[in-house]
PyMOL Python script that loads the backbone (N, CA, C, O; Angstrom):
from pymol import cmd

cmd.read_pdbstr("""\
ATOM      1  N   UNK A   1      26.418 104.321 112.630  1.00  0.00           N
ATOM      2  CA  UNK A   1      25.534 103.179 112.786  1.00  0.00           C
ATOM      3  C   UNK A   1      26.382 101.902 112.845  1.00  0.00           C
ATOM      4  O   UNK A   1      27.323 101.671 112.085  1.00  0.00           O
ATOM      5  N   UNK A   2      26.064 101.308 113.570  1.00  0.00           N
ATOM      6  CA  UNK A   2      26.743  99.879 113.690  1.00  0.00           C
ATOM      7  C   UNK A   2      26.042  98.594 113.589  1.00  0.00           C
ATOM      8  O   UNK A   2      25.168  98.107 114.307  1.00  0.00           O
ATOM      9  N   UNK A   3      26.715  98.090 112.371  1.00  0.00           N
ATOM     10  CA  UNK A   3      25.851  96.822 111.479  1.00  0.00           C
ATOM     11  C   UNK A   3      26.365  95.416 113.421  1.00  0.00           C
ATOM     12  O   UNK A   3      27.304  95.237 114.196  1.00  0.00           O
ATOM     13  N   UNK A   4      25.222  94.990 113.224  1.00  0.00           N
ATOM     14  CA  UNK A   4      25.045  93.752 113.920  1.00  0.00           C
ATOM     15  C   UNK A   4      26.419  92.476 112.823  1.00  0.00           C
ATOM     16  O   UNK A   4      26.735  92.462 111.634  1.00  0.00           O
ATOM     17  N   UNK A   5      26.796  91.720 113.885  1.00  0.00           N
ATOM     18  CA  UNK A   5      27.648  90.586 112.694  1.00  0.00           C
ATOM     19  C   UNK A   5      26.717  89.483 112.514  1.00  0.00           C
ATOM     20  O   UNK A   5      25.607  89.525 113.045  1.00  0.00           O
ATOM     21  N   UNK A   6      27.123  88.416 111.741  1.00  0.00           N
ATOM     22  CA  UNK A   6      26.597  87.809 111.338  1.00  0.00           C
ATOM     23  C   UNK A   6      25.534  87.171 111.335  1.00  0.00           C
ATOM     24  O   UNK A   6      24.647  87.007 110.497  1.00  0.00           O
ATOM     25  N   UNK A   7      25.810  86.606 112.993  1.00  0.00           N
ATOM     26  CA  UNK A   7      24.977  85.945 113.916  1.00  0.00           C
ATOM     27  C   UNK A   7      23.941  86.586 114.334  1.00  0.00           C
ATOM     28  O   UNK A   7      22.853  86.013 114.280  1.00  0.00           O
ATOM     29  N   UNK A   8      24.019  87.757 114.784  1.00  0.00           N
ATOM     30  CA  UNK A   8      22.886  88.640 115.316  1.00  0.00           C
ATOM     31  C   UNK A   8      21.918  88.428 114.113  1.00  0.00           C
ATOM     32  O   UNK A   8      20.806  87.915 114.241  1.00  0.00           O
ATOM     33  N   UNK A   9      22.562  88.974 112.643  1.00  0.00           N
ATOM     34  CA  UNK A   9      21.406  88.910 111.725  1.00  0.00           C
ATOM     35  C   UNK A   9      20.422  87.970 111.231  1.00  0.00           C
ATOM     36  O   UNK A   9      19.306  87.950 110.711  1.00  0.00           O
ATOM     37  N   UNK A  10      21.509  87.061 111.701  1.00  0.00           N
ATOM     38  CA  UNK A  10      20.566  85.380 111.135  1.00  0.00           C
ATOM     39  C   UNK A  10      19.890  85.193 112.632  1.00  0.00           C
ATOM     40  O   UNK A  10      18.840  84.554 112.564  1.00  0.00           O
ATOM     41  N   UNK A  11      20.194  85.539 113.754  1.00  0.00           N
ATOM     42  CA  UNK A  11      19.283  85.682 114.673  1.00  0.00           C
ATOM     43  C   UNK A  11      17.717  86.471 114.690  1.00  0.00           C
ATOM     44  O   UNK A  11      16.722  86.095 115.311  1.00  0.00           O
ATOM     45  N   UNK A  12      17.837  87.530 113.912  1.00  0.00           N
ATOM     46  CA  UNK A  12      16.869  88.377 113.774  1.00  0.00           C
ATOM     47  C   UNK A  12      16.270  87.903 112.819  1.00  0.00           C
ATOM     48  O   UNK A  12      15.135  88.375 112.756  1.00  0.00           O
ATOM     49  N   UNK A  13      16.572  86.911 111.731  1.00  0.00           N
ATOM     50  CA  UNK A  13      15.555  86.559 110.930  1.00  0.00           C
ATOM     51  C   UNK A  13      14.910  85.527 111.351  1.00  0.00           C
ATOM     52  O   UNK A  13      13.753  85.444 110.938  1.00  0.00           O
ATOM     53  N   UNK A  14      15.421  84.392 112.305  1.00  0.00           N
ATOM     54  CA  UNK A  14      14.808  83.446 112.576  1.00  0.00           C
ATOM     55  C   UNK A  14      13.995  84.144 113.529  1.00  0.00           C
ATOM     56  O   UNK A  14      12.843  83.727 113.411  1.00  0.00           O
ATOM     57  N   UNK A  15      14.106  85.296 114.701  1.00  0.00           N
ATOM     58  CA  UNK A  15      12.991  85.862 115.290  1.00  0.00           C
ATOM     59  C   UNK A  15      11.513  86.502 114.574  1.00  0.00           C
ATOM     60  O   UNK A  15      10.413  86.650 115.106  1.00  0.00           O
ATOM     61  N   UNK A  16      12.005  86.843 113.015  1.00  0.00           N
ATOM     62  CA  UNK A  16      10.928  87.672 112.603  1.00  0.00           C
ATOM     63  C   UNK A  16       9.715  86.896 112.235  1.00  0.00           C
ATOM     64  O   UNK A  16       9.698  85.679 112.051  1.00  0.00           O
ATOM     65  N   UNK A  17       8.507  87.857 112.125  1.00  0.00           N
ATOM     66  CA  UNK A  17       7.394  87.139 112.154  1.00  0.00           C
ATOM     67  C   UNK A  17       7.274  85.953 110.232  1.00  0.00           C
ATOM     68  O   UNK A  17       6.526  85.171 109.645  1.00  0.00           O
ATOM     69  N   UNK A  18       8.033  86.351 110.148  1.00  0.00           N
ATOM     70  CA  UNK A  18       7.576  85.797 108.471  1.00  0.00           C
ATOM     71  C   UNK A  18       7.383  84.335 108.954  1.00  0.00           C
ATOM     72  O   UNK A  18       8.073  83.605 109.666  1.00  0.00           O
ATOM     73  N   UNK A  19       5.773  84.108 108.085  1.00  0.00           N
ATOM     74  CA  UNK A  19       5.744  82.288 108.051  1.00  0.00           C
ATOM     75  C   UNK A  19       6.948  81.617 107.235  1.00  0.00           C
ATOM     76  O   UNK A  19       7.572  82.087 106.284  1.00  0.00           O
ATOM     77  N   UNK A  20       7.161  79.838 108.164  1.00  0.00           N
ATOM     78  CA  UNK A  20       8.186  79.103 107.771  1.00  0.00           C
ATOM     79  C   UNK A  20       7.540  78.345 106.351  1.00  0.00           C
ATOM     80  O   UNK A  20       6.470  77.822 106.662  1.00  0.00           O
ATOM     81  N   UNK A  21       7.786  78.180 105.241  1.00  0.00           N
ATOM     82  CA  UNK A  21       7.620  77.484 105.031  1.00  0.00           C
ATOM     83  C   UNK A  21       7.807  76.334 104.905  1.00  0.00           C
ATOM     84  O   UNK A  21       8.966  75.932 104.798  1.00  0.00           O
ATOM     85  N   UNK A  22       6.457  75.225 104.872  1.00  0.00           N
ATOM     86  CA  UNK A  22       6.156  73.923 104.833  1.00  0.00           C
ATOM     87  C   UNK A  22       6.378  72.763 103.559  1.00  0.00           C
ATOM     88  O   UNK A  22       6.054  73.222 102.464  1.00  0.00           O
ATOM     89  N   UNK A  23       6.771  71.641 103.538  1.00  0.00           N
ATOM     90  CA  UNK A  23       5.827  70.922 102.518  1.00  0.00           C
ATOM     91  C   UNK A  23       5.749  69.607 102.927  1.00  0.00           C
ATOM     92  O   UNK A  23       6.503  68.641 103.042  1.00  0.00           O
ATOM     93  N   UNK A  24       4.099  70.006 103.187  1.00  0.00           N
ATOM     94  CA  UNK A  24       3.760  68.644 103.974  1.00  0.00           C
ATOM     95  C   UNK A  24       4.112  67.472 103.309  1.00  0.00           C
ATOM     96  O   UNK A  24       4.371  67.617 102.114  1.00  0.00           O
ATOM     97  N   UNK A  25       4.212  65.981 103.923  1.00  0.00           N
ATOM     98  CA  UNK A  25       4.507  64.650 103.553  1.00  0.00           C
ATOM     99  C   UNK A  25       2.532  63.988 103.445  1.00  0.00           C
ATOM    100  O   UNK A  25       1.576  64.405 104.100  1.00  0.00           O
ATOM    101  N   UNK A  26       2.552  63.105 102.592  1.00  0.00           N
ATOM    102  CA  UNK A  26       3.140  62.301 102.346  1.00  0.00           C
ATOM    103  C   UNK A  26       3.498  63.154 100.438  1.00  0.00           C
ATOM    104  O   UNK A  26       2.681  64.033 100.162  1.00  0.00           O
ATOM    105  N   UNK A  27       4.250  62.963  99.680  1.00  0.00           N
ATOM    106  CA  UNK A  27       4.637  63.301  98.378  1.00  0.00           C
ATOM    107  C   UNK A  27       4.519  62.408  97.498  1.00  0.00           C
ATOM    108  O   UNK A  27       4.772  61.219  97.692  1.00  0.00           O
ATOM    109  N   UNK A  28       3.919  63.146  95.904  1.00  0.00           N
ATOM    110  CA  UNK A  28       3.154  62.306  95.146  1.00  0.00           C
ATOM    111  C   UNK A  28       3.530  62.648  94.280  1.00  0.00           C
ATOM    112  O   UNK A  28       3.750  63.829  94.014  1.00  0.00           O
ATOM    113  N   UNK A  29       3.814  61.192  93.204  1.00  0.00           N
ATOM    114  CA  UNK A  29       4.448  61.763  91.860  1.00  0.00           C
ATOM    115  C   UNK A  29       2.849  61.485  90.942  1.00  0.00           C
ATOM    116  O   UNK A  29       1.957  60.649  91.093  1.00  0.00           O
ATOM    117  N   UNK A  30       3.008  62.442  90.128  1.00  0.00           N
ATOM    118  CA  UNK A  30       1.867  62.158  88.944  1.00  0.00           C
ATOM    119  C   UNK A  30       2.588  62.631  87.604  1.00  0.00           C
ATOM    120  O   UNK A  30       3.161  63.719  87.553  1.00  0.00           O
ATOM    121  N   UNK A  31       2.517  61.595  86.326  1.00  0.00           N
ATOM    122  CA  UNK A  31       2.955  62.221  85.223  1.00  0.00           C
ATOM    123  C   UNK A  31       2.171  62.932  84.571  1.00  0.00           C
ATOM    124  O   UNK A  31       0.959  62.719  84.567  1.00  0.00           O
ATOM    125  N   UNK A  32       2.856  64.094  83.777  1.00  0.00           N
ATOM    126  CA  UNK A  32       1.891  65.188  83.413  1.00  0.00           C
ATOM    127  C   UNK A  32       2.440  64.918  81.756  1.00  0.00           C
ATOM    128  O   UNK A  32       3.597  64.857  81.339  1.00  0.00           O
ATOM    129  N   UNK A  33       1.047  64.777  80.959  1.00  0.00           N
ATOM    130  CA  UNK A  33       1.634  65.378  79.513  1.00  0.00           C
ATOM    131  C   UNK A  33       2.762  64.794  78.598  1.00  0.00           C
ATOM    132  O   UNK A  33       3.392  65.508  77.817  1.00  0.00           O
ATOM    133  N   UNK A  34       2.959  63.561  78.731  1.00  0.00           N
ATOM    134  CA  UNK A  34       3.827  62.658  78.419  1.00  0.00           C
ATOM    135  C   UNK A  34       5.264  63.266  78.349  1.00  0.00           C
ATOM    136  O   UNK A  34       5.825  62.937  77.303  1.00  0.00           O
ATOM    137  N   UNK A  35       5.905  63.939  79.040  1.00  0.00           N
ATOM    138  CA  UNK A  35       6.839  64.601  78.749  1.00  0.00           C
ATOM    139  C   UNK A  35       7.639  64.595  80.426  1.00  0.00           C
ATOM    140  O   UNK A  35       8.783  65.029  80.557  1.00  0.00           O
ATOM    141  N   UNK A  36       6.850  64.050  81.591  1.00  0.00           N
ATOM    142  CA  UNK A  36       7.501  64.884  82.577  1.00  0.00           C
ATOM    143  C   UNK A  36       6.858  63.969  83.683  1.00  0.00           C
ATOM    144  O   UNK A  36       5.877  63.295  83.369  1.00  0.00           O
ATOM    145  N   UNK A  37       7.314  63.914  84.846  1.00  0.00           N
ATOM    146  CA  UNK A  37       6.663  63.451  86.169  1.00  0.00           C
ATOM    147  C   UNK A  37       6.700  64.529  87.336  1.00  0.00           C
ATOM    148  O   UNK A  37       7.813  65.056  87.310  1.00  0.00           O
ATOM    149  N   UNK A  38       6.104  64.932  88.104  1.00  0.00           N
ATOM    150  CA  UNK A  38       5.640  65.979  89.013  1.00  0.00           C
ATOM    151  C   UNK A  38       5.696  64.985  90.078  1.00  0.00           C
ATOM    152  O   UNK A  38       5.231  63.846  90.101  1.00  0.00           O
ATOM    153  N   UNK A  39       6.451  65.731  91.084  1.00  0.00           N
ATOM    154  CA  UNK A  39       6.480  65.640  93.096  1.00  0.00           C
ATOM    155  C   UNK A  39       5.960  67.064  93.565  1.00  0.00           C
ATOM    156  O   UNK A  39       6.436  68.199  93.539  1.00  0.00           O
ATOM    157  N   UNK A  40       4.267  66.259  94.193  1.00  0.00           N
ATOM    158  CA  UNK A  40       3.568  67.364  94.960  1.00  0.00           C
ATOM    159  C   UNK A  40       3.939  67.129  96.449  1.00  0.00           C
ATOM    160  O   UNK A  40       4.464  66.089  96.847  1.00  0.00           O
ATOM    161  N   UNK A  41       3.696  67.932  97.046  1.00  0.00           N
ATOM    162  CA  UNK A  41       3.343  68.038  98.452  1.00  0.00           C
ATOM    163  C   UNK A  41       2.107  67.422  98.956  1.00  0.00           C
ATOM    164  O   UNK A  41       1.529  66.913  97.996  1.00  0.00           O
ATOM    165  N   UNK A  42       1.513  67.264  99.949  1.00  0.00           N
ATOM    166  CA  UNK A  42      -0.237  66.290 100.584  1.00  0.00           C
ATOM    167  C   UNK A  42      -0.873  68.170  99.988  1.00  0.00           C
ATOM    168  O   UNK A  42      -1.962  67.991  99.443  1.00  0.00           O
ATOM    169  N   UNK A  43      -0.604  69.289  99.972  1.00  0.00           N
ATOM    170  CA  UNK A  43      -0.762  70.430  99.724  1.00  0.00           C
ATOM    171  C   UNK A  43      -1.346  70.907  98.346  1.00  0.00           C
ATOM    172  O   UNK A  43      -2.223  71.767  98.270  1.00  0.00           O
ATOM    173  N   UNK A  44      -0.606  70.074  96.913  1.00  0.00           N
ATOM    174  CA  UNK A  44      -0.621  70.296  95.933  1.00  0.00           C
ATOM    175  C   UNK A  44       0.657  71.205  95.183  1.00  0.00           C
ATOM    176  O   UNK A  44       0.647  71.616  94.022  1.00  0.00           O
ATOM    177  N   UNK A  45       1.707  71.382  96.163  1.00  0.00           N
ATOM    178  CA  UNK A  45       2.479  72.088  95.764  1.00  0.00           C
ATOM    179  C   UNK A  45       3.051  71.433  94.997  1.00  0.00           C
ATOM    180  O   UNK A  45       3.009  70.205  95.076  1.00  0.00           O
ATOM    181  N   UNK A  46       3.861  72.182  93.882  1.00  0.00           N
ATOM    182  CA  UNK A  46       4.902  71.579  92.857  1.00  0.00           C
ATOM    183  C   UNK A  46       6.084  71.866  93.202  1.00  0.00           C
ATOM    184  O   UNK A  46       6.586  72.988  93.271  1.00  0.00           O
ATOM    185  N   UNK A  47       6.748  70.445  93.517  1.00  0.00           N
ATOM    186  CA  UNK A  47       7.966  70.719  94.157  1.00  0.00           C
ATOM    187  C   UNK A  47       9.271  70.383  93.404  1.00  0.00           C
ATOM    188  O   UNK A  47      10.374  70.826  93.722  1.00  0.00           O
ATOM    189  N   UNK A  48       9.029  69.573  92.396  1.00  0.00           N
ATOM    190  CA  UNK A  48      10.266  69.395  91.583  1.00  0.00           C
ATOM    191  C   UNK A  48       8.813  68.926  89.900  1.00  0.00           C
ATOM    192  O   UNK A  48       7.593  68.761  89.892  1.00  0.00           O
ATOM    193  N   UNK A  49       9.824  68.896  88.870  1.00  0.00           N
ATOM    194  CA  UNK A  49       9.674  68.392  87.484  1.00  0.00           C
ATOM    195  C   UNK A  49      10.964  67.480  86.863  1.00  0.00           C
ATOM    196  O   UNK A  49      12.070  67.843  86.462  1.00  0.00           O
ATOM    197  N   UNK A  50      10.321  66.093  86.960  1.00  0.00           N
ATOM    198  CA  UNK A  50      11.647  65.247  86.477  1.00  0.00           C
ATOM    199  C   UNK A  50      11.092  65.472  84.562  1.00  0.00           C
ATOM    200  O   UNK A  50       9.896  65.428  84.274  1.00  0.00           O
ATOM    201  N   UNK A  51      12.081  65.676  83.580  1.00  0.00           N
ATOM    202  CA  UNK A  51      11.440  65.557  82.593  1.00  0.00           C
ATOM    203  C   UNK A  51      11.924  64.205  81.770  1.00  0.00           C
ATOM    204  O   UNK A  51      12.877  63.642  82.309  1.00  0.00           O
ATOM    205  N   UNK A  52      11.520  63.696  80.769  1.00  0.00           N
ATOM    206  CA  UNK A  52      12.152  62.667  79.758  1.00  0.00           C
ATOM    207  C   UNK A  52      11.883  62.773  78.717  1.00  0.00           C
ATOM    208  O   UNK A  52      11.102  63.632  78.308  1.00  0.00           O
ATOM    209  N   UNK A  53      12.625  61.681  77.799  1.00  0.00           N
ATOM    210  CA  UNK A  53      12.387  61.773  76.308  1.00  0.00           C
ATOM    211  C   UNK A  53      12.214  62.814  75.594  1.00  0.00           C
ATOM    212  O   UNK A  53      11.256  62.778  74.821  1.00  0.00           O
ATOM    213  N   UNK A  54      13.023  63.985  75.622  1.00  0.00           N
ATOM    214  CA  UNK A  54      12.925  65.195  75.254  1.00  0.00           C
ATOM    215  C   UNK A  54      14.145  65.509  74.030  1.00  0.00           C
ATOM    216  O   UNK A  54      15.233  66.070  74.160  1.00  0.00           O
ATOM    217  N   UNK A  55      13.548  64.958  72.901  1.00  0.00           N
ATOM    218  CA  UNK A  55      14.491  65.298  71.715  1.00  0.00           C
ATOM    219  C   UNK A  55      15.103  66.473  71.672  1.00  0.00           C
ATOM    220  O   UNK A  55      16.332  66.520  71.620  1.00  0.00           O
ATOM    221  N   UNK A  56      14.430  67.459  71.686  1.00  0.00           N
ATOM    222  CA  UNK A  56      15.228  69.228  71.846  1.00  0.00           C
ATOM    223  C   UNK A  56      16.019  69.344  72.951  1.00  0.00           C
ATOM    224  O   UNK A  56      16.770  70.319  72.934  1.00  0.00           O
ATOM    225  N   UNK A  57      16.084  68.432  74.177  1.00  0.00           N
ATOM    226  CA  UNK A  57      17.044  68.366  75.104  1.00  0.00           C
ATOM    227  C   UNK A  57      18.778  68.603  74.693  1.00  0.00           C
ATOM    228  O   UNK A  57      19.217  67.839  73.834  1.00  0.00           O
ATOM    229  N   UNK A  58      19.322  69.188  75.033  1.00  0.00           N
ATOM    230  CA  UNK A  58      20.887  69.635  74.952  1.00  0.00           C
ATOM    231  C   UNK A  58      21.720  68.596  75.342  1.00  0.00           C
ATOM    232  O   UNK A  58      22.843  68.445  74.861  1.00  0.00           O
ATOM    233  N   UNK A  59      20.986  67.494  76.622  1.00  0.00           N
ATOM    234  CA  UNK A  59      22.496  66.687  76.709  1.00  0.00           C
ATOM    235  C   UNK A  59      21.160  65.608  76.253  1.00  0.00           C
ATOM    236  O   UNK A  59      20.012  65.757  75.834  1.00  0.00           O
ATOM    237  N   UNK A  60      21.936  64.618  76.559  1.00  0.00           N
ATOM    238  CA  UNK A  60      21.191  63.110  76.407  1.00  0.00           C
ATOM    239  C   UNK A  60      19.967  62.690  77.467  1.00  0.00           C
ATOM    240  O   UNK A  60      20.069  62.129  78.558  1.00  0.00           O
ATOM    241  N   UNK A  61      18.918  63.101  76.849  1.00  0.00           N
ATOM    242  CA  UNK A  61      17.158  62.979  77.905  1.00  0.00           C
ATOM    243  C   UNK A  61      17.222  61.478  78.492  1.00  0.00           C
ATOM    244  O   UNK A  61      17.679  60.450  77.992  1.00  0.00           O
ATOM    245  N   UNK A  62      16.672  61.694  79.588  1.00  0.00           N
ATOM    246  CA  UNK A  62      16.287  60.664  80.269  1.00  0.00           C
ATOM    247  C   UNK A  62      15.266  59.425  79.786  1.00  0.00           C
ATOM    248  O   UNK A  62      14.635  59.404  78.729  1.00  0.00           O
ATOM    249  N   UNK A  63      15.266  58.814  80.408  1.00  0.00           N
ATOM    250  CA  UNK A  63      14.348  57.557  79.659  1.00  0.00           C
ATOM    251  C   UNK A  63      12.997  58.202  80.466  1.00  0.00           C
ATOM    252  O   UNK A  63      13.052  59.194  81.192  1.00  0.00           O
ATOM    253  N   UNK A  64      11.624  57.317  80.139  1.00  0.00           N
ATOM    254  CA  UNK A  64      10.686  57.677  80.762  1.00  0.00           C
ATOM    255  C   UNK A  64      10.829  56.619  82.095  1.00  0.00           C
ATOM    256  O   UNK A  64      10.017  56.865  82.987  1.00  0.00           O
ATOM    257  N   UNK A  65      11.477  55.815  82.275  1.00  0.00           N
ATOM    258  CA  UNK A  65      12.438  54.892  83.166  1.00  0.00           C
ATOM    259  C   UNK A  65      12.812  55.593  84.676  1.00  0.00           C
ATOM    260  O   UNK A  65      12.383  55.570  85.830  1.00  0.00           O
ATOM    261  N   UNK A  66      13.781  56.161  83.974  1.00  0.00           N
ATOM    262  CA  UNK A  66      14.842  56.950  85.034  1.00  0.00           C
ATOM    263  C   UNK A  66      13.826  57.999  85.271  1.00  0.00           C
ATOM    264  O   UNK A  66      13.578  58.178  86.464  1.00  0.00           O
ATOM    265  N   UNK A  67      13.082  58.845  84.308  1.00  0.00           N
ATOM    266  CA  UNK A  67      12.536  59.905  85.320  1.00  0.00           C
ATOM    267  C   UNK A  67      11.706  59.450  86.435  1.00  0.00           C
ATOM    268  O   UNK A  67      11.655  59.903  87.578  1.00  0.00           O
ATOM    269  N   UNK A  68      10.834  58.126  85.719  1.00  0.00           N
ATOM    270  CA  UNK A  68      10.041  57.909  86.929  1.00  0.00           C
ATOM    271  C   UNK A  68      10.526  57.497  88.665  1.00  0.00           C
ATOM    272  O   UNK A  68       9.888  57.607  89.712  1.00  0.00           O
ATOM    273  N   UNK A  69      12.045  56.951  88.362  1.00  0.00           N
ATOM    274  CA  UNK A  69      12.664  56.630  89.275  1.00  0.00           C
ATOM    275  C   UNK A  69      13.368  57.508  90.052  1.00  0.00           C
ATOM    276  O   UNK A  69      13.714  57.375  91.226  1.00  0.00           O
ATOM    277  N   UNK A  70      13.545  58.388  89.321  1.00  0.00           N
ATOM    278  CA  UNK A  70      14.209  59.489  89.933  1.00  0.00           C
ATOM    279  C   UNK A  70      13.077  60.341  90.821  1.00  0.00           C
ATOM    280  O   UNK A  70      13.329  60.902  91.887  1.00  0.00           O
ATOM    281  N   UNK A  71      11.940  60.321  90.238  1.00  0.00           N
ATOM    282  CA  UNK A  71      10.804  61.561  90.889  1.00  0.00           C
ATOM    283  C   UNK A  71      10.378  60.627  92.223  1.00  0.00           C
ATOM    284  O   UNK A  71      10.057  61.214  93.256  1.00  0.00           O
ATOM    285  N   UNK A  72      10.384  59.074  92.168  1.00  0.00           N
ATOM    286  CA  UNK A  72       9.524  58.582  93.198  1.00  0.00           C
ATOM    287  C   UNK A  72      11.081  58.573  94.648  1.00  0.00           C
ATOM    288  O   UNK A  72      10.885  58.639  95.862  1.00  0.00           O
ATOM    289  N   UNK A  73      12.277  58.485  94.049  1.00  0.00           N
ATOM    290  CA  UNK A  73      12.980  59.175  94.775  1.00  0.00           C
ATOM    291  C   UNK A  73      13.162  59.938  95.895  1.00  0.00           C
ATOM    292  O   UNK A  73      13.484  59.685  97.056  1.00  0.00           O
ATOM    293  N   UNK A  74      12.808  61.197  95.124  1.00  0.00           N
ATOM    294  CA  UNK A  74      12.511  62.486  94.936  1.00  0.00           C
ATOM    295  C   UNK A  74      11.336  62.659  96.520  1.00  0.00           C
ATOM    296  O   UNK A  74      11.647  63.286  97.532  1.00  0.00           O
ATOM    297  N   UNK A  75      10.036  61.925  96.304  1.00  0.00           N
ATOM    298  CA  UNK A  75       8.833  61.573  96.710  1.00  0.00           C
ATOM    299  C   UNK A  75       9.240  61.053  97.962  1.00  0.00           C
ATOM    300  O   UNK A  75       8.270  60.831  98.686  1.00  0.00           O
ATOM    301  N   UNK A  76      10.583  60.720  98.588  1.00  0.00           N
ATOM    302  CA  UNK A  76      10.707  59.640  99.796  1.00  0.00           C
ATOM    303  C   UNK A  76      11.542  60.296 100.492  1.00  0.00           C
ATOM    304  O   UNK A  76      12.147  59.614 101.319  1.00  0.00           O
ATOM    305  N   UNK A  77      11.835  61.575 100.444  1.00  0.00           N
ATOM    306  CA  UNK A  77      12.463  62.606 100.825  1.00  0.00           C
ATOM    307  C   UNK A  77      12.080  62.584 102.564  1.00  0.00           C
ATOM    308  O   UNK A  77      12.835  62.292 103.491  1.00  0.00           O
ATOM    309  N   UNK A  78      10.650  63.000 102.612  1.00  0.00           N
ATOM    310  CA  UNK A  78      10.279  63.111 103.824  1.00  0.00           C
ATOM    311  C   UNK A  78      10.235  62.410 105.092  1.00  0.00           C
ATOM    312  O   UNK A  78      10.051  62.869 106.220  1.00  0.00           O
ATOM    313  N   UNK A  79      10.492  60.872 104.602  1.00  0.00           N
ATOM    314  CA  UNK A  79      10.032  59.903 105.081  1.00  0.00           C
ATOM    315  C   UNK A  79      11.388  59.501 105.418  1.00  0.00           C
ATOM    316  O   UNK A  79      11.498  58.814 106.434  1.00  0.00           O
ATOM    317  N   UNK A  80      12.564  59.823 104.695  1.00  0.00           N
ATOM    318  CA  UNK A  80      14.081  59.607 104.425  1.00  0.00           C
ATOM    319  C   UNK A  80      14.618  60.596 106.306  1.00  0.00           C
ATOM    320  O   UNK A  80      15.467  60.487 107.191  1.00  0.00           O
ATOM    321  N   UNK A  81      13.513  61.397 105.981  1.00  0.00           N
ATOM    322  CA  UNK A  81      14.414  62.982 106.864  1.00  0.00           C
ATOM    323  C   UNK A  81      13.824  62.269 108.220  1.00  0.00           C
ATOM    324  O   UNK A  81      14.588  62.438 109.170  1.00  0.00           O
ATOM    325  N   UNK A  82      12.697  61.546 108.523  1.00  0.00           N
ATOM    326  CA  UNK A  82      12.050  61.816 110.025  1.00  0.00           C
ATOM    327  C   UNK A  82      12.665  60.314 110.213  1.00  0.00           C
ATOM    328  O   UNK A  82      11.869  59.715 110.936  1.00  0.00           O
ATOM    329  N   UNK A  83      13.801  59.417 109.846  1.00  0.00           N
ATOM    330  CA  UNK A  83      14.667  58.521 110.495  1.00  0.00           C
ATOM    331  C   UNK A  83      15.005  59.079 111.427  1.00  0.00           C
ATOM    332  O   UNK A  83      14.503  60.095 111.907  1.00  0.00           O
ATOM    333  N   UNK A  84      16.522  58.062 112.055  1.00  0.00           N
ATOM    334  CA  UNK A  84      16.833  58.566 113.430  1.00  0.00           C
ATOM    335  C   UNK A  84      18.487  58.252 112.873  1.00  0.00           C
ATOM    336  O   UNK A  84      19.442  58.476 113.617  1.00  0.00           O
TER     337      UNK A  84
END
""", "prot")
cmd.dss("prot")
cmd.show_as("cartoon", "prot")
cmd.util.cbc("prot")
cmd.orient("prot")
C-alpha cells in the first residue's frame, strides 16, 4: 500500500465533506459570575474565558481591568481579520 505524502493528505481533507467550522462576527463580551468575562460568537458560542481576581490563582490574577480589556480585545478579532 502506498501512503499519499503530505500534500495529497491535507488535500483530501480539505476535499472531504466535513462542515467548516464558523464563528460568526459581530463578538460579545458579557461578564459571567463575578469571576470572569466571556467572548461569544452573533451564534452564542463560547469562544474564549478571560478570568480575574482569582485568589486560588497560581501566578498573579488579573485585575477585573485587564480582563475586561483583554476579552473586548479578544471581541475585535473579526473585524481586525476582514482589513486589507
Amino acid at each position: 500500500m502506498v501512503k499519499p505524502s503530505g500534500r495529497l493528505q491535507a488535500e483530501a481533507c480539505l476535499d472531504s465533506n466535513m462542515p467548516s467550522r464558523r464563528f460568526p462576527p459581530p463578538w460579545t463580551v458579557e461578564e459571567y459570575n463575578d469571576a470572569c468575562f466571556i467572548v461569544r460568537d452573533n451564534d452564542g458560542q463560547q469562544l474564549a474565558y478571560v478570568h480575574f481576581d482569582n485568589p486560588r490563582a497560581a501566578a498573579k490574577p488579573l485585575t477585573r481591568d485587564e480582563a475586561r480589556s483583554i476579552a473586548a480585545n479578544i471581541a475585535k478579532v473579526p473585524e481586525l481579520l476582514r482589513k486589507p
